[in-house]
MIBARO-669208 format. One record per residue: residue in three letters; z, x, y of N, C-alpha, C, CB in turn. Coordinates in steps of 0.05 Angstrom, whole numbers, padded with zeros to 5 digits, always signed. Glycine has a CB too. Example, Ala and Ser with C-alpha at 12.3 -4.5 7.8 and 13.67 -1.06 7.14 Angstrom:
BEGIN
ALA+00156+00264-00114+00156+00246-00090+00156+00264-00066+00181+00226-00089 SER+00142+00257-00045+00143+00273-00021+00157+00258+00001+00114+00282-00012 
This chain:
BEGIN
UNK-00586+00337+00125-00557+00334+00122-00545+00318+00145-00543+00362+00120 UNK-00532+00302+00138-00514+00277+00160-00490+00297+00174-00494+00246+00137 UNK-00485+00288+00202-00468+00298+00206-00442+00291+00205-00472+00305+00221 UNK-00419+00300+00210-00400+00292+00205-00399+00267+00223-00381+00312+00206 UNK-00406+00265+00254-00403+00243+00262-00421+00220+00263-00399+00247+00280 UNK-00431+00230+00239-00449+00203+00231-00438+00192+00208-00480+00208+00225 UNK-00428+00216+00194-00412+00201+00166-00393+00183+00181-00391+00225+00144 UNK-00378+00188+00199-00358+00177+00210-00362+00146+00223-00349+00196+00228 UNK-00386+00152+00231-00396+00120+00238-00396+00097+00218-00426+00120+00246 UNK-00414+00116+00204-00430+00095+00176-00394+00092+00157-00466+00124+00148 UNK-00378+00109+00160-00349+00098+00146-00340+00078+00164-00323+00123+00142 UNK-00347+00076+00189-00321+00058+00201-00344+00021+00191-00313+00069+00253 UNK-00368+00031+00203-00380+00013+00197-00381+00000+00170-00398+00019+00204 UNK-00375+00001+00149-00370-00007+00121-00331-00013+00124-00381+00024+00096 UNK-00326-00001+00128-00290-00003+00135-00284-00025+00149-00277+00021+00156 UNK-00302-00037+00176-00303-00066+00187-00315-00088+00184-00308-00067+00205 UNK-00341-00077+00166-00357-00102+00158-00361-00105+00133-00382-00103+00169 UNK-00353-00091+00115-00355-00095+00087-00335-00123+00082-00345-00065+00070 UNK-00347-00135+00057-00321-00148+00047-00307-00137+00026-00325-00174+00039 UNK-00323-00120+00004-00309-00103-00009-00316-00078+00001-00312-00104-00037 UNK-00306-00061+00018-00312-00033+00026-00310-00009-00003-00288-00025+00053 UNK-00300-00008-00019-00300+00004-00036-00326+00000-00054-00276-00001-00044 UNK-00350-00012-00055-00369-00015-00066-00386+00008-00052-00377-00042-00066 UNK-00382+00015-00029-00394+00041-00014-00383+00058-00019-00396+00044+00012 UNK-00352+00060-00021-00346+00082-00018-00344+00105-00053-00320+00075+00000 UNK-00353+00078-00072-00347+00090-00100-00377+00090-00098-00328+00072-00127 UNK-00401+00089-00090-00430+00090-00089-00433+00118-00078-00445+00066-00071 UNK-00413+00129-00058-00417+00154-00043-00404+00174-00067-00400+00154-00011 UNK-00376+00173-00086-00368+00184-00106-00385+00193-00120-00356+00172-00117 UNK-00400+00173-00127-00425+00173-00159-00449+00181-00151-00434+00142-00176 UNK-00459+00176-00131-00491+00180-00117-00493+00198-00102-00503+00158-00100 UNK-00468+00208-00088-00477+00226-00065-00468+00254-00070-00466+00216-00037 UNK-00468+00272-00043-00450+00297-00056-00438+00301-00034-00464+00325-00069 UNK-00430+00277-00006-00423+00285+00021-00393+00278+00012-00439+00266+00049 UNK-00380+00269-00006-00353+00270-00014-00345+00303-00019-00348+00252-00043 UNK-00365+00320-00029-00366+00349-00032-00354+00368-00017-00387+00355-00032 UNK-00359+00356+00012-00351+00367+00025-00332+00365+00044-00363+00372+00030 UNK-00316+00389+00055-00303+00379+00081-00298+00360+00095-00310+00385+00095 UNK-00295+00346+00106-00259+00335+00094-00264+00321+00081-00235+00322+00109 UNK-00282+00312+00069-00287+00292+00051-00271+00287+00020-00315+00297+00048 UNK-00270+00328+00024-00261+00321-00011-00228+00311-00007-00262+00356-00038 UNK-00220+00307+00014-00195+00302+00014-00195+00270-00009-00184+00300+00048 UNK-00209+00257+00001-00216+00229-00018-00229+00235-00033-00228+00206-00009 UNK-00245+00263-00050-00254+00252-00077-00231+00260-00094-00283+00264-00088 UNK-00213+00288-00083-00191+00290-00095-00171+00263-00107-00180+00305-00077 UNK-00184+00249-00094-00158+00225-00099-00166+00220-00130-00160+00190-00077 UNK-00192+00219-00133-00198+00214-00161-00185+00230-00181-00224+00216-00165 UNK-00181+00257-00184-00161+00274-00205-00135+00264-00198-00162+00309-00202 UNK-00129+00258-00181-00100+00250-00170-00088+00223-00198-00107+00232-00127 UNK-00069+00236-00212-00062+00210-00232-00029+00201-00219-00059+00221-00274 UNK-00030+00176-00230+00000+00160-00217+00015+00152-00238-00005+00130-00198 UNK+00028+00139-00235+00053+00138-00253+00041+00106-00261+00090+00143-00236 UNK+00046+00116-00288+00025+00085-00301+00043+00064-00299+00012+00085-00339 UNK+00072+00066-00300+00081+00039-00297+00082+00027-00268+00108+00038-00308 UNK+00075+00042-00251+00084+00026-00217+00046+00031-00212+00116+00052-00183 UNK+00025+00041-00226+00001+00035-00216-00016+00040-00247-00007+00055-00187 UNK-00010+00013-00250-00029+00010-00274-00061+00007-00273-00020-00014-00288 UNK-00072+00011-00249-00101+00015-00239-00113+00042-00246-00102+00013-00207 UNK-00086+00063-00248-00105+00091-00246-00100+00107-00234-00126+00090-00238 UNK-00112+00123-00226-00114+00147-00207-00112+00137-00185-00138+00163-00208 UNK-00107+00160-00162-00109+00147-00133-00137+00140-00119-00096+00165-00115 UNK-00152+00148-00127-00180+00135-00119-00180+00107-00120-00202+00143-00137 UNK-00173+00094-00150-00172+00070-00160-00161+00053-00145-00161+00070-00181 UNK-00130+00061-00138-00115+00051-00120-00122+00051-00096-00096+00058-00121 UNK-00130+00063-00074-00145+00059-00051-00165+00045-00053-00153+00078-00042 UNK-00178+00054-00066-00208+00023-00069-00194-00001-00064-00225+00015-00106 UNK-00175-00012-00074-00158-00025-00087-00147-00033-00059-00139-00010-00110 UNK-00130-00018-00054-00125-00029-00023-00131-00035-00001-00118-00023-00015 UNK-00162-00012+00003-00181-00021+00024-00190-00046+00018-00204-00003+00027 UNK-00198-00057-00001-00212-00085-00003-00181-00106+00002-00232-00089-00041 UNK-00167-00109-00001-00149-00123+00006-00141-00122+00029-00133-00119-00007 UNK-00143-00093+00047-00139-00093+00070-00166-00106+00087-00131-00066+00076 UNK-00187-00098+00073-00209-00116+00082-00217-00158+00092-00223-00107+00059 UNK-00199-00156+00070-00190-00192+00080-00173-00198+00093-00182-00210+00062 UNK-00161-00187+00110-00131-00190+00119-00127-00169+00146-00107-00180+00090 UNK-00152-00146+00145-00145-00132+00178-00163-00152+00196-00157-00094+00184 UNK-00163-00176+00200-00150-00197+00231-00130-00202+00236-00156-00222+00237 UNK-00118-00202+00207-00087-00209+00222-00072-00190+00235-00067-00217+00203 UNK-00085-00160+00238-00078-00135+00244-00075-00136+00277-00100-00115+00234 UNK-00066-00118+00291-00064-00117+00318-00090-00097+00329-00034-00105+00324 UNK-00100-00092+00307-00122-00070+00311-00135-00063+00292-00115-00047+00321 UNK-00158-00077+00287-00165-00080+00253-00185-00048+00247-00189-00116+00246 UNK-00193-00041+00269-00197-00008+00263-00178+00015+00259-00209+00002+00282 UNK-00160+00017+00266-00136+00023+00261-00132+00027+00237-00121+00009+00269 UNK-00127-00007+00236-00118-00014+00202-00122+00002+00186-00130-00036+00187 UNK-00151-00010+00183-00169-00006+00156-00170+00032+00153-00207-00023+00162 UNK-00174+00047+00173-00173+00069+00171-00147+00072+00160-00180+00080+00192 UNK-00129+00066+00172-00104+00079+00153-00107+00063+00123-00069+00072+00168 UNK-00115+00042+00121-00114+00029+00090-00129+00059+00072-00140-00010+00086 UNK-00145+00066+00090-00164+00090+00074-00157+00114+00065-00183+00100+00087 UNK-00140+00110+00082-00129+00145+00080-00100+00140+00075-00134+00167+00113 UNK-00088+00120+00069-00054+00122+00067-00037+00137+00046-00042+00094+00064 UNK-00058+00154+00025-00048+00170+00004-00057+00189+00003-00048+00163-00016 UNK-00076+00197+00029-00085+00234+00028-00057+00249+00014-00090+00252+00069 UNK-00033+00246+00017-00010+00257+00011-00004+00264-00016+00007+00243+00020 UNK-00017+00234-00033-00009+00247-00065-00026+00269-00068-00016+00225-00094 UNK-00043+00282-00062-00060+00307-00072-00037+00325-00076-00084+00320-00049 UNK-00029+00336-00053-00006+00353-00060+00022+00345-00074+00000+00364-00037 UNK+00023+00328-00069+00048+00317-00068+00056+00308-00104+00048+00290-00044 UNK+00034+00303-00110+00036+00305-00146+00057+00317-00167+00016+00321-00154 UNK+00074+00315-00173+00090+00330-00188+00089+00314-00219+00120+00332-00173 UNK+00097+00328-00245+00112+00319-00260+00137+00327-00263+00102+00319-00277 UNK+00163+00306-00260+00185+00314-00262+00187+00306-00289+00202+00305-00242 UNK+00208+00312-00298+00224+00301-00335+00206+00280-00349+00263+00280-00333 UNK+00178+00293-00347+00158+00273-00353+00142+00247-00343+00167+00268-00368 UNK+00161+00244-00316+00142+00232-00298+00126+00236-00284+00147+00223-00286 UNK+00106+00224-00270+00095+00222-00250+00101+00213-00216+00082+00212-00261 UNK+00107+00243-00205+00121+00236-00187+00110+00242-00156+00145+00249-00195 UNK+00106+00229-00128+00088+00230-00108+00106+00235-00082+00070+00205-00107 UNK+00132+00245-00086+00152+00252-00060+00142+00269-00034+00177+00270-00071 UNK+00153+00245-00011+00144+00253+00008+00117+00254+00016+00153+00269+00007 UNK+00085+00244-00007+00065+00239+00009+00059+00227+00034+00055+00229-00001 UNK+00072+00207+00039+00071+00196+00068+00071+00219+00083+00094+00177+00078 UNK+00096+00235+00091+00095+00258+00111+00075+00277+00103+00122+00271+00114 UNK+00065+00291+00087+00038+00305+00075+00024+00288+00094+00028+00302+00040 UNK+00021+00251+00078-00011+00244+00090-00011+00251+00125-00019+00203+00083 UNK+00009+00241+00137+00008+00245+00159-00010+00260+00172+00026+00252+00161 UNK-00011+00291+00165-00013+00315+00166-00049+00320+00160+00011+00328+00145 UNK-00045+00301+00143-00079+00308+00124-00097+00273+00139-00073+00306+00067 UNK-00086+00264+00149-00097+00243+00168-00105+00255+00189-00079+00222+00176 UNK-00093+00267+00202-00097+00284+00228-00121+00294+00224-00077+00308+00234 UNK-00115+00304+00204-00135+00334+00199-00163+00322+00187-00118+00360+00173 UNK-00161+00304+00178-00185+00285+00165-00197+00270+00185-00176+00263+00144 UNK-00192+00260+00205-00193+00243+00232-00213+00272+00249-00151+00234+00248 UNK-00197+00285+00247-00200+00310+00273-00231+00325+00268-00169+00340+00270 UNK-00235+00322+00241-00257+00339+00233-00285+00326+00243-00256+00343+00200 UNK-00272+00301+00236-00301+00279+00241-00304+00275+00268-00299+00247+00229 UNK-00284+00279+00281-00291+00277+00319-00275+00255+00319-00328+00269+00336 UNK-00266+00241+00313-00248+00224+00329-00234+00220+00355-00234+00225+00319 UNK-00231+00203+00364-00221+00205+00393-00182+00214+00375-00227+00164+00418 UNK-00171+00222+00406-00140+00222+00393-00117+00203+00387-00128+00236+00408 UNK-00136+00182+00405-00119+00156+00398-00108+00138+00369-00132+00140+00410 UNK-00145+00143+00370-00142+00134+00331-00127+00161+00319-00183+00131+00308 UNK-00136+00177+00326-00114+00197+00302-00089+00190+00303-00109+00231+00307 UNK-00073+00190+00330-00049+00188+00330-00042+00159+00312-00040+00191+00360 UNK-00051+00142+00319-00048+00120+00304-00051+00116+00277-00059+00106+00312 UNK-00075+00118+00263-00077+00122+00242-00053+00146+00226-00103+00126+00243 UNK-00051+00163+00239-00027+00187+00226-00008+00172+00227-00018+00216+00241 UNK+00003+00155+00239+00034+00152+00248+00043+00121+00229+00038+00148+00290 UNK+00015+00109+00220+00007+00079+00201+00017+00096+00176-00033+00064+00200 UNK-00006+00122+00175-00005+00132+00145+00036+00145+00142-00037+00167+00143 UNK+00042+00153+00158+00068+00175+00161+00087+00152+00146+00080+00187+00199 UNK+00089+00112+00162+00106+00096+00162+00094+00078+00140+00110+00085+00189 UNK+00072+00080+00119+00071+00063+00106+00084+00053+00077+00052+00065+00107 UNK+00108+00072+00075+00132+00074+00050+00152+00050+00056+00151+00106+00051 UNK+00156+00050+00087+00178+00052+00100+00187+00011+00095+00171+00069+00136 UNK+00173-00002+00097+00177-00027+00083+00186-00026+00058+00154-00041+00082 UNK+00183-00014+00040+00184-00014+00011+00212-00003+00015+00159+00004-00008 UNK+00218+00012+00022+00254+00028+00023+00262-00001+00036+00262+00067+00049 UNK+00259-00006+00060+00283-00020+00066+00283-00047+00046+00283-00028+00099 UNK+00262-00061+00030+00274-00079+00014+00284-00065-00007+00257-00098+00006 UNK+00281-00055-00019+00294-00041-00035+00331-00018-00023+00266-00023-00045 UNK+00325-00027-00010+00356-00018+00015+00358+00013-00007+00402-00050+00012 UNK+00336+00032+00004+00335+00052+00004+00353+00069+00019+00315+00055+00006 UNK+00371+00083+00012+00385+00103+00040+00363+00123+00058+00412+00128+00025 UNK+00334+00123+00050+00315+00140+00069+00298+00130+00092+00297+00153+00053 UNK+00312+00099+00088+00293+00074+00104+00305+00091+00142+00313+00024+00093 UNK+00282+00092+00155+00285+00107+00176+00273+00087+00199+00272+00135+00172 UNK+00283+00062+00196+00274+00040+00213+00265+00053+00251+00305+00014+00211 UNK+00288+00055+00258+00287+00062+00281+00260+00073+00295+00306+00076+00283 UNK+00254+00088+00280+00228+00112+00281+00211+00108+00282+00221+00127+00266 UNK+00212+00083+00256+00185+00075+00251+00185+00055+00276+00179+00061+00219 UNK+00190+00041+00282+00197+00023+00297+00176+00033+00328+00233+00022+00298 UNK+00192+00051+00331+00175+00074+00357+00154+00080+00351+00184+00102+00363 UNK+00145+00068+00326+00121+00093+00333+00090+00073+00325+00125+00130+00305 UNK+00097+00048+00309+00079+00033+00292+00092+00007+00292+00074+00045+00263 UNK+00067-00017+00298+00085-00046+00301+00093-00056+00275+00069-00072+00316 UNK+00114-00071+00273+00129-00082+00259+00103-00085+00232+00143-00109+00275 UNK+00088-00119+00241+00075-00132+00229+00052-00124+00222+00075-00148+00239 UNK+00041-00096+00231+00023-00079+00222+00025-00061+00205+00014-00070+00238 UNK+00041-00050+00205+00054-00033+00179+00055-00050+00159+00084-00021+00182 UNK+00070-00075+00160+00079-00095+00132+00063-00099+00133+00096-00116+00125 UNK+00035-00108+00143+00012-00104+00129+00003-00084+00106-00002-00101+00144 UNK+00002-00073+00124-00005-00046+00110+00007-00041+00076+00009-00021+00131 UNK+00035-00053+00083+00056-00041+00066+00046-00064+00038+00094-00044+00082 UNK+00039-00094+00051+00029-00108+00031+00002-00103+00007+00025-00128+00046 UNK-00016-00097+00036-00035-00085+00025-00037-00060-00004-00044-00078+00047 UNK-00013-00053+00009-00008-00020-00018+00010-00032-00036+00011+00018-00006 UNK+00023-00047-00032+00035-00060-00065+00009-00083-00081+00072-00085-00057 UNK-00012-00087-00070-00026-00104-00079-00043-00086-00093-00037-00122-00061 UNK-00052-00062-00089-00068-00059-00095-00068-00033-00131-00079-00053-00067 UNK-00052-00048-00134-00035-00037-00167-00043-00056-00180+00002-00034-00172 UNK-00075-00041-00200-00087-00067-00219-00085-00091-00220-00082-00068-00239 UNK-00101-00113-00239-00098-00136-00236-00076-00148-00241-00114-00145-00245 UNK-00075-00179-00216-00048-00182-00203-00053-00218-00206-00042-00165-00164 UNK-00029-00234-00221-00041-00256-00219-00040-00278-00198-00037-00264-00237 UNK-00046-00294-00189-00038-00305-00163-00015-00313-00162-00052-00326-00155 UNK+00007-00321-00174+00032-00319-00168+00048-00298-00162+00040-00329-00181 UNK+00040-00271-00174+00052-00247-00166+00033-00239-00143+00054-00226-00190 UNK+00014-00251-00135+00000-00243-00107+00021-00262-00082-00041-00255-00108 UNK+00023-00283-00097+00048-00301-00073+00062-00283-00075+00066-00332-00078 UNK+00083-00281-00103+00104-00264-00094+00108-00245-00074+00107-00253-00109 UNK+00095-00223-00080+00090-00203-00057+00085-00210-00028+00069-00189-00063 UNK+00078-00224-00024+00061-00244+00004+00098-00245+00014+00037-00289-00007 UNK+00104-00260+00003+00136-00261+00010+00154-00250+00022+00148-00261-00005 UNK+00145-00222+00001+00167-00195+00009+00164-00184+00038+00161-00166-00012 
């Protein structure tokens, strides 16, 4: 049996050198049974996890993380800390697990960010992590909504905060990365977004 801080290696190592990291990590889903466990199932949960089919026509949240890690995979150099990154690309929806609701027939995920926060920590902490990456990675996962409200001139956009706590141009990464990664996207709606 692997230990946790070896799982943790062999994830970061696929997380920095993969070009599609999600080809491991859906190989560990189907082949393995170390998703089974502690904290692991926090990400196989993502797979029962369903989304609201019109804003993620990919699927479940599994789908969608795959989805984003590989996008974040081409694009964490432009990061300030491409370990960082990619770890939070990984974990930036531990939150829908709980956070799942159906309201008046939707599909609804309020407040995952602050959940993931919480379940980043705690996903980070199990594997041995130093505290640095936790804090960081938690505070990527806590602020990665927070682009999407202010274009959308949300009244919950909490700039200031975020501001303190996670850089600008690393978050809107981030933030790009998670609107991209909502099924197939054609290259002009991939500019588009690039934009926002």
């Amino acid at each position: 049996m692997k230990t946790n801080q070896f799982i943790f290696t062999d994830f970061e190592k696929h997380l920095l050198n993969d070009e599609k990291p999600s080809n491991y990590f859906t190989k560990l889903l189907n082949e393995h049974n170390i998703l089974d466990n502690y904290p692991f199932t926090m990400l196989r949960d993502l797979k029962k996890t369903e989304q609201s089919p019109q804003h993620h026509p990919e699927g479940n949240v599994w789908n969608h993380t795959m989805q984003v890690v590989d996008h974040a995979a081409s694009r964490k150099n432009q990061s300030s800390n491409p370990r960082v990154f990619m770890w939070s690309a990984l974990l930036h929806d531990l939150g829908k697990v709980p956070a799942t609701k159906i309201k008046k027939g939707k599909i609804t995920a309020y407040n995952h960010d602050k959940l993931g926060e919480k379940l980043a920590q705690d996903f980070l902490t199990s594997l041995g992590a130093e505290k640095n990456l936790i804090h960081e990675v938690s505070k990527m996962v806590r602020w990665h909504m927070q682009i999407l409200y202010v274009v959308k001139n949300l009244p919950f956009a909490k700039i200031k905060s975020m501001l303190s706590e996670v850089k600008l141009e690393d978050i809107a990464l981030l933030s790009l990365c998670d609107r991209l990664g909502r099924g197939k996207m054609s290259p002009e709606k991939i500019a588009e977004e690039e934009k926002t």
